[in-house]
N, C-alpha and C positions, 0 to 999 in steps of 0.2 A: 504494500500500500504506500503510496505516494502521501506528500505534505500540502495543506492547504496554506499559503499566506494570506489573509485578509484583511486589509486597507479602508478605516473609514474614511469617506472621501467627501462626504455633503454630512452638513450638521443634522443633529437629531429635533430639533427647536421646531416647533408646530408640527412632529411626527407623531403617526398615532402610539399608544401608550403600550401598546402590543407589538412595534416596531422597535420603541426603546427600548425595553426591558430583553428583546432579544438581541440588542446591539451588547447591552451591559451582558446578555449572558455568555456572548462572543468575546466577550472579555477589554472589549473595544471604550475605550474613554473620550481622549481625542481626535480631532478631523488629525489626519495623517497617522496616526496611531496604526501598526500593522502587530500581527498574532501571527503565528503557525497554530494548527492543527492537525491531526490525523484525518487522512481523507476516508468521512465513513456517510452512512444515507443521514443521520440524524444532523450532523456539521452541513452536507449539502442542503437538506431541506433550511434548516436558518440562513442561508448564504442565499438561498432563492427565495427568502419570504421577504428579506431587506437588500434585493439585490440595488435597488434602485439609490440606496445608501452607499455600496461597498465597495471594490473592488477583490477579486479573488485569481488568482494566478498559482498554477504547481511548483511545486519546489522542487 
């Protein structure tokens, strides 16, 4: 299994409250702020529910 890096890229600030809470559980704080992860379905499905926040690229 491969590594996910994920990149918040757009502020969370008028995001719905279901968006935020899965940016924080992304582990994600600040715009620019980047994570790894293990690439698994439950990491992809959060990456695709706030894609429009993130950025995600393989390691």
């Amino acid at each position: 299994m491969a590594d996910l890096k994920i990149t918040l890229v757009k502020s969370t600030n008028s995001a719905n409250k279901n968006h935020v809470a899965t940016v924080k559980a992304l582990g994600l704080n600040k715009i620019g702020h980047s994570v790894t992860h293990k690439d698994n379905d439950a990491i992809r499905g959060m990456v695709h529910k706030v894609a429009h926040l993130v950025t995600c690229e393989e390691v």
